[in-house]
C-alpha positions as CSV (number, residue, x, y, z in Angstrom):
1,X,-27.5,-70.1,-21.7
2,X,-25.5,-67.9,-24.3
3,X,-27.5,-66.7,-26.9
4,X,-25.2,-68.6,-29.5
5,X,-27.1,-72.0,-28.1
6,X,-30.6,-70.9,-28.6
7,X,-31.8,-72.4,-32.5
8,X,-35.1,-69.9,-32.2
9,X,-35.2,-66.2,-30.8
10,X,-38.6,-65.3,-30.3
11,X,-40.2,-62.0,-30.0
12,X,-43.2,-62.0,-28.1
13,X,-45.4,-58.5,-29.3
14,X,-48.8,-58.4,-27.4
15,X,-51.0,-55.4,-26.8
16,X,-50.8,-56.1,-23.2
17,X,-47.5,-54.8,-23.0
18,X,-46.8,-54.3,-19.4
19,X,-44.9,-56.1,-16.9
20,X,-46.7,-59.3,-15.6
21,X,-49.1,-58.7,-18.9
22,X,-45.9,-60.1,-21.3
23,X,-44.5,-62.5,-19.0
24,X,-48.6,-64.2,-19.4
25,X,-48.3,-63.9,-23.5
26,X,-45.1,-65.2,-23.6
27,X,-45.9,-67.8,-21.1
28,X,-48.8,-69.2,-23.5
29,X,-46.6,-68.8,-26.1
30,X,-44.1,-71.7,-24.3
31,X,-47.1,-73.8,-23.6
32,X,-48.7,-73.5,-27.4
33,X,-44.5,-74.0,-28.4
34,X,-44.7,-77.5,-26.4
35,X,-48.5,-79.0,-28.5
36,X,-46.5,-78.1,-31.4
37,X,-43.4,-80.5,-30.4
38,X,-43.6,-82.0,-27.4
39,X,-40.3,-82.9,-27.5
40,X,-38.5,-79.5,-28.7
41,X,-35.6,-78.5,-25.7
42,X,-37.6,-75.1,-24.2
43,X,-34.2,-74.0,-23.1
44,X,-32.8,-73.8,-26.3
45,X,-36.2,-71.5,-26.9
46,X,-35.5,-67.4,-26.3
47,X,-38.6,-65.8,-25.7
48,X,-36.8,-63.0,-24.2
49,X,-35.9,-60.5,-26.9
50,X,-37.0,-57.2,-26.2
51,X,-37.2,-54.3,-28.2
52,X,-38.8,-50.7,-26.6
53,X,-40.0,-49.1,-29.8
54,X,-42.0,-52.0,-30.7
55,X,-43.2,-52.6,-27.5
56,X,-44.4,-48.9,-27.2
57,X,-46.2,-49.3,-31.0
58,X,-47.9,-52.0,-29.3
59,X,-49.0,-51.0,-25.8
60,X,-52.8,-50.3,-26.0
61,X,-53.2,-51.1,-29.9
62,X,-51.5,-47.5,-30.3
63,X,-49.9,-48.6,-34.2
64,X,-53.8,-48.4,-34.9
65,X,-53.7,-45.2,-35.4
66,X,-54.5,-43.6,-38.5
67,X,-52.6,-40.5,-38.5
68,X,-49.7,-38.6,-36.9
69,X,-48.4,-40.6,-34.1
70,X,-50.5,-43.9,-34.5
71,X,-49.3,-44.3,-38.4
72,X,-45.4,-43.5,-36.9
73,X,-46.0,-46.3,-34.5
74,X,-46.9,-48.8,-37.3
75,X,-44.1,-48.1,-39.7
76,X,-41.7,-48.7,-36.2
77,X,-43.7,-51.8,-35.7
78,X,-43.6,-53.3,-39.1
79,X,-39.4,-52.3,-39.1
80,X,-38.8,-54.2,-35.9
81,X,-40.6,-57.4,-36.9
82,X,-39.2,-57.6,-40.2
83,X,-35.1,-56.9,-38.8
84,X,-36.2,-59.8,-36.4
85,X,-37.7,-62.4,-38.7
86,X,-34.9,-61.4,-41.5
87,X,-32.7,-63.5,-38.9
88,X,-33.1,-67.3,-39.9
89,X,-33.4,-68.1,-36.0
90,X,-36.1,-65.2,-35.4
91,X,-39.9,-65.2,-34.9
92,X,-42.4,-62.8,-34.0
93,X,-45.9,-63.9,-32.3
94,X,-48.0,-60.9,-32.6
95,X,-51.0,-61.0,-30.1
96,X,-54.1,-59.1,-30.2
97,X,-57.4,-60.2,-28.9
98,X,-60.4,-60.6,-31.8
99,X,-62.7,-58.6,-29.2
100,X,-65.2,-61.2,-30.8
101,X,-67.2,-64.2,-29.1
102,X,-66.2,-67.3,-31.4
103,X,-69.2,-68.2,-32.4
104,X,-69.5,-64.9,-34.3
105,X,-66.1,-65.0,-35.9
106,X,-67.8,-65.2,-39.6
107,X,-70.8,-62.8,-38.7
108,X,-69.1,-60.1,-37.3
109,X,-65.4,-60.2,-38.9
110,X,-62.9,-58.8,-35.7
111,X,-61.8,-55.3,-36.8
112,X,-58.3,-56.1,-34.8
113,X,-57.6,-59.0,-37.2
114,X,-58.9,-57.1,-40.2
115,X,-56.2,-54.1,-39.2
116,X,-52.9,-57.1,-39.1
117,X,-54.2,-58.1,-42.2
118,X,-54.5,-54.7,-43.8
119,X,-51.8,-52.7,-42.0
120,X,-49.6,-54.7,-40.0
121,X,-48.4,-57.2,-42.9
122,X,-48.7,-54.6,-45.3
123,X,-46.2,-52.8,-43.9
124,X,-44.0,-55.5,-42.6
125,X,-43.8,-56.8,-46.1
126,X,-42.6,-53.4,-46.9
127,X,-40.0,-53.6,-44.6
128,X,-38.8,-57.0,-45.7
129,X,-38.4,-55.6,-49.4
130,X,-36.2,-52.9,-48.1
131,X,-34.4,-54.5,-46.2
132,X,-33.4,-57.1,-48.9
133,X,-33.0,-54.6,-51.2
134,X,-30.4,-53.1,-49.0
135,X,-28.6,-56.4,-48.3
136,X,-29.0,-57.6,-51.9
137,X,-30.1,-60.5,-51.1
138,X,-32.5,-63.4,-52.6
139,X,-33.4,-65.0,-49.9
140,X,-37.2,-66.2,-49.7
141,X,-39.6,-63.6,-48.7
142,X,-42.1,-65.7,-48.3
143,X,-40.0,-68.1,-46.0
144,X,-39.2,-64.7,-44.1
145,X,-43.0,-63.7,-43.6
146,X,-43.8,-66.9,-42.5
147,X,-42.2,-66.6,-39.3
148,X,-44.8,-63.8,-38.1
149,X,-47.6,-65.7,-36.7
150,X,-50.4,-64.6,-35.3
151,X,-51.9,-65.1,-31.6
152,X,-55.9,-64.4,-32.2
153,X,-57.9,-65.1,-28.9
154,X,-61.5,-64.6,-28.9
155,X,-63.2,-62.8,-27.4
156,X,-59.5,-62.0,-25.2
157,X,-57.0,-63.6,-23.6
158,X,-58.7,-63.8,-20.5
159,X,-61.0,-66.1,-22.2
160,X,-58.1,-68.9,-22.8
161,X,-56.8,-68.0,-19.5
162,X,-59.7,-68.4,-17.1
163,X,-59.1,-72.1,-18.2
164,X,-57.0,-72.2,-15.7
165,X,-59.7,-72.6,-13.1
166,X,-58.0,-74.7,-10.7
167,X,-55.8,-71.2,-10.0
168,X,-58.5,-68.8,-10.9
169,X,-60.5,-70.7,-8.2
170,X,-57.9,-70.4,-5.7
171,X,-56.9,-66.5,-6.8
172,X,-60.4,-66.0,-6.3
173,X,-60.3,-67.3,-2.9
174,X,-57.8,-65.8,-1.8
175,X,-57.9,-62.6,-3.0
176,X,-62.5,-62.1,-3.2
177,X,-63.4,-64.6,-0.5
178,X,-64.3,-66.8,-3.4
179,X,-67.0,-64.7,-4.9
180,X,-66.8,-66.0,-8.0
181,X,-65.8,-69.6,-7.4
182,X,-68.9,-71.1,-8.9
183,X,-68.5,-69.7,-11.6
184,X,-65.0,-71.6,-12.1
185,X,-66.2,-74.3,-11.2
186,X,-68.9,-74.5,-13.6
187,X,-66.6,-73.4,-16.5
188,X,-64.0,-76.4,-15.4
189,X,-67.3,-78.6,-16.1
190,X,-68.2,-77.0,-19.6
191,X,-65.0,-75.2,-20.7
192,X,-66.4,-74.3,-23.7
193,X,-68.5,-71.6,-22.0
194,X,-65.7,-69.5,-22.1
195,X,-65.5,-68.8,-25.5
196,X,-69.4,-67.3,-25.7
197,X,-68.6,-64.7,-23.1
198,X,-68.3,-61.4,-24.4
199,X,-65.6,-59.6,-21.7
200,X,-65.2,-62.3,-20.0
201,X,-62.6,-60.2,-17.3
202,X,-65.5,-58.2,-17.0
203,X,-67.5,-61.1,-15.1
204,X,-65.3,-62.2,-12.3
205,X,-63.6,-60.6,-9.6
206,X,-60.0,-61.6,-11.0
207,X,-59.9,-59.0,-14.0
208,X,-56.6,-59.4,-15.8
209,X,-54.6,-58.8,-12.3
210,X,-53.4,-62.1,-12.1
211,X,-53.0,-62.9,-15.9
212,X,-49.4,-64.1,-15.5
213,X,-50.1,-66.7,-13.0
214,X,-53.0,-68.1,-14.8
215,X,-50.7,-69.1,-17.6
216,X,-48.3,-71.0,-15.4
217,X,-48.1,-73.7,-13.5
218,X,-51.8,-76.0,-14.5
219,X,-52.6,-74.2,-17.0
220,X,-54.9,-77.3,-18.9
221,X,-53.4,-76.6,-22.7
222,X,-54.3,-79.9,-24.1
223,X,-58.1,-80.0,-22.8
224,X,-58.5,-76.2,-24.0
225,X,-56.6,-77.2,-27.7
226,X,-59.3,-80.4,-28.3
227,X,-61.9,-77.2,-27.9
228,X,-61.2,-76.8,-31.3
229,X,-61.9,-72.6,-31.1
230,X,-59.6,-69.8,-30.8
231,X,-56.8,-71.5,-28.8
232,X,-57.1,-74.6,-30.9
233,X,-56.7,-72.0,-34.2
234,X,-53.6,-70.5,-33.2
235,X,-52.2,-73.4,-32.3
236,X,-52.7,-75.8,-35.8
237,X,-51.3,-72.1,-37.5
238,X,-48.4,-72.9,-35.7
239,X,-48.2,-76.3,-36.4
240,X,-48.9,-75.8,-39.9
241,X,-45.7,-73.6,-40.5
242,X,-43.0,-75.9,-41.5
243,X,-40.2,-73.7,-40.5
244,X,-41.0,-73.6,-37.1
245,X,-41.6,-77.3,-36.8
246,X,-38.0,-77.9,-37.9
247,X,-36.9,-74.9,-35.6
248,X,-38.3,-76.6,-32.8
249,X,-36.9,-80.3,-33.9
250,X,-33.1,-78.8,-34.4
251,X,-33.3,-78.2,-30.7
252,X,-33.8,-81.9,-29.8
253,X,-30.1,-82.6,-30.4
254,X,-27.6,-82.3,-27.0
255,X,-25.0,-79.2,-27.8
């Protein structure tokens, strides 16, 4: 498909940066696309837009930096998002996990989440001044912001994607003689579990090898959204933002 014939271009940033790592975030990021509209055309959805200086910034939280090279990695970081969401048809889903259970979301504020909040829209917002400065234009900058959302698992990704137990089982199987498969099997009975573990990749043979098959084929989005936590959160943010609800309904049109 030509790029002409996609109505969103989304840019996938995740601090699991590498190879099969991306292809799980952005993978999530189609299935969390599809609970927002069911019916949106996921071929007329790019989630392929690549950009190597942001996805250096981002690699291993490195724009967290205070000084030197972390603070140069944030300013490249906040200038990429805010060329790509200056476009009408662009997005940005920044992930980075809460390193946080759920249940202590309010006692124990995630220091990743406070740092987006502080640094990362900061300086995107920045950005998106100069940039319309430089244009001249007076377009909407809040309209432009609002197509940087946020993709906030707690305690990690792992903990969404270990909800996939029917292939974690099987991975586990396969791969660890099925050391761990009780332990799938009792999460598939009281998914919720999964979002009191504190490093949950720590707990099970599987690690975060096999991340990117975990969030394809099964993965059980609709019985891990009516958890109502972390998964859930992200989710109604998206389907809150009105812009990307109409995004995704101009694509239900044949061109």
């Amino acid at each position: 498909m030509s790029t002409a014939q996609h109505a969103l271009h989304v840019h996938v940033l995740s601090e699991d940066s590498g190879g099969n790592a991306l292809v799980a975030v952005r993978s999530l990021a189609r299935v969390m696309l599809r609970l927002v509209d069911p019916d949106h055309q996921g071929r007329r959805v790019d989630l392929e837009p690549e950009d190597a200086a942001a996805a250096e910034a981002m690699h291993a939280n490195l724009w967290k930096g205070r000084k030197g090279v972390g603070r140069q990695k944030l300013i490249t970081l906040a200038r990429s998002i805010a060329r790509h969401v200056l476009d009408e048809s662009g997005w940005v889903l920044f992930h980075v996990d809460a390193d946080r259970v759920w249940s202590e979301r309010d006692k124990r504020p995630s220091e990743n989440l406070r740092r987006y909040r502080d640094d990362v829209l900061l300086h995107v917002e920045r950005a998106v001044d100069a940039l319309l400065a430089k244009n001249q234009s007076s377009s909407g900058k809040a309209e432009i912001l609002s197509r940087l959302c946020l993709v906030s698992p707690y305690y990690s990704i792992e903990s969404w994607l270990y909800q996939n137990t029917e292939v974690a089982r099987r991975l586990c199987t396969k791969h660890d003689r099925g050391r761990h498969a009780d332990l799938f099997d009792r999460w598939e009975r009281s998914r919720g579990d999964l979002d009191v573990i504190e490093k949950p990749k720590d707990e099970v043979c599987l690690g975060s090898r096999y991340n990117h098959e975990l969030a394809g084929s099964g993965f059980p989005a609709r019985a891990v959204y009516e958890l109502g936590t972390s998964f859930a959160e992200t989710v109604d943010k998206l389907k809150a933002c009105n812009e990307l609800v109409a995004a995704l309904v101009s694509t239900h049109a044949e061109h």
